[in-house]
C-alpha positions as CSV (number, residue, x, y, z in Angstrom):
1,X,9.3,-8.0,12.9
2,X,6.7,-7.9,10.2
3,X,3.5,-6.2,11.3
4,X,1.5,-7.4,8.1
5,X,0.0,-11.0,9.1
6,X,-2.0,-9.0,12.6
7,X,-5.3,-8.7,10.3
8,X,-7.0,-7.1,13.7
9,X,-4.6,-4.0,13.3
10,X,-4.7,-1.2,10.5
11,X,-0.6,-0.6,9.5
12,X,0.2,3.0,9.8
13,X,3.7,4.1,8.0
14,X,5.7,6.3,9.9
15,X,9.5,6.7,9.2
16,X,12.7,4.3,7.7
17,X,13.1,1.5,9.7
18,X,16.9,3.3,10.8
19,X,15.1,6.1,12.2
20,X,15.2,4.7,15.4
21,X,18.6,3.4,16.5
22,X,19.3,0.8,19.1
23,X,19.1,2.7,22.5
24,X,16.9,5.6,21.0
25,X,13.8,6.7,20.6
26,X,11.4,9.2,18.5
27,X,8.2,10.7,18.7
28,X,6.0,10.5,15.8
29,X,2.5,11.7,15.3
30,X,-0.6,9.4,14.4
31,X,-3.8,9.7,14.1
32,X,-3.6,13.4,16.4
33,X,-1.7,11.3,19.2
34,X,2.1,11.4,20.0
35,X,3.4,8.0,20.0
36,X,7.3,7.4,21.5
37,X,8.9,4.1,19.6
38,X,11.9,3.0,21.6
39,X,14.6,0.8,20.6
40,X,15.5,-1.3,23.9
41,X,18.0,-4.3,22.6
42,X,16.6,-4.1,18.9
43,X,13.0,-4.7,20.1
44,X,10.5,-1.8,19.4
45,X,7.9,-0.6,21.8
46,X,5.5,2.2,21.3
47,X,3.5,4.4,24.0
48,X,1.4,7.1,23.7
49,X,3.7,9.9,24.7
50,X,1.8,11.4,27.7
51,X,1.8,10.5,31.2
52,X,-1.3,9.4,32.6
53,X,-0.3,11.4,35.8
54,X,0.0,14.6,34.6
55,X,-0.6,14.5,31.1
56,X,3.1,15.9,29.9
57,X,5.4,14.0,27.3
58,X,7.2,10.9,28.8
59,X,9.9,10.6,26.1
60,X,11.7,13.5,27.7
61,X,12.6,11.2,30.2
62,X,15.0,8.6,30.9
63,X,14.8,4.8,29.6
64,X,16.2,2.4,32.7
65,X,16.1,-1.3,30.8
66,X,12.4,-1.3,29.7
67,X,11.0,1.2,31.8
68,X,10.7,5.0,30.9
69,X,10.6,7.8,33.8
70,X,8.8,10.3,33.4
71,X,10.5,13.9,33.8
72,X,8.2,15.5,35.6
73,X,7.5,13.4,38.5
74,X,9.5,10.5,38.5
75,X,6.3,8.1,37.6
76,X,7.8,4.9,35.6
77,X,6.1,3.0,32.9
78,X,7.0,-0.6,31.4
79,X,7.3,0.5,27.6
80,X,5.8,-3.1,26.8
81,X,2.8,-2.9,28.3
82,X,2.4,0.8,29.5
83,X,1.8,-0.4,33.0
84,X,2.2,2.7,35.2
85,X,4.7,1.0,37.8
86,X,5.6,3.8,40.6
87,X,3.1,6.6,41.8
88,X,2.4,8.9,41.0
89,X,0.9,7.3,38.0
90,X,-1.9,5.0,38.7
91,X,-3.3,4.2,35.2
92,X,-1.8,2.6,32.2
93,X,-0.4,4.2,29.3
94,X,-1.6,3.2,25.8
95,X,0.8,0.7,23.8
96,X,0.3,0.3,20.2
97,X,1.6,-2.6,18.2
98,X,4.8,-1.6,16.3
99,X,7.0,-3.3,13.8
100,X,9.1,-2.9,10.7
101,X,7.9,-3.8,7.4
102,X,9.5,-3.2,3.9
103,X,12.3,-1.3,5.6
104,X,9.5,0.9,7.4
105,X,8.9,1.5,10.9
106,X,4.9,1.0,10.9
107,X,3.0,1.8,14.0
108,X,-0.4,-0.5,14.2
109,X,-4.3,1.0,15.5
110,X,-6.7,-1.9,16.2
């Protein structure tokens, strides 16, 4: 995936594109947010690492296909499209466009 041609989205560098190997994740920070960048089936996904239930990290928790749990509570997101899917969470989290670029894992802002 090359995140250059999205002209709506300013490219932020974050790691080696083998940071993040198939079936992990990390947490980096951009721009004074957390961001988790999972690698489900060698796609990336990236969240903002904070549930919208109780504001704690979400990458503690476990990853069931594309959906993270969160630790805390049990809440479940779709790492795609940050859709909070079980309650306790009610409200999104926030995705960010993610790809890998010159052998770089960049992490996109719109």
């Amino acid at each position: 995936m090359d995140p250059g041609p999205d002209p709506t989205a300013t490219w932020i560098d974050v790691a080696p594109a083998d940071d993040v190997p198939h079936g992990e994740h990390r947490v980096y920070e951009v721009d004074g947010r957390f961001v988790a960048v999972y690698n489900v089936q060698d796609e990336l996904y990236a969240i903002e690492d904070l549930c919208t239930h109780d504001g704690n990290p979400l990458a503690e928790g476990p990853v069931e296909g594309l959906e993270v749990i969160c630790p805390r509570h049990g809440a479940r997101f779709c790492l795609r499209t940050g859709a909070a899917l079980s309650p306790p969470a009610y409200e999104p989290v926030a995705t960010f466009p993610v790809g890998v670029s010159d052998g770089r894992i960049r992490i996109g802002r719109a």
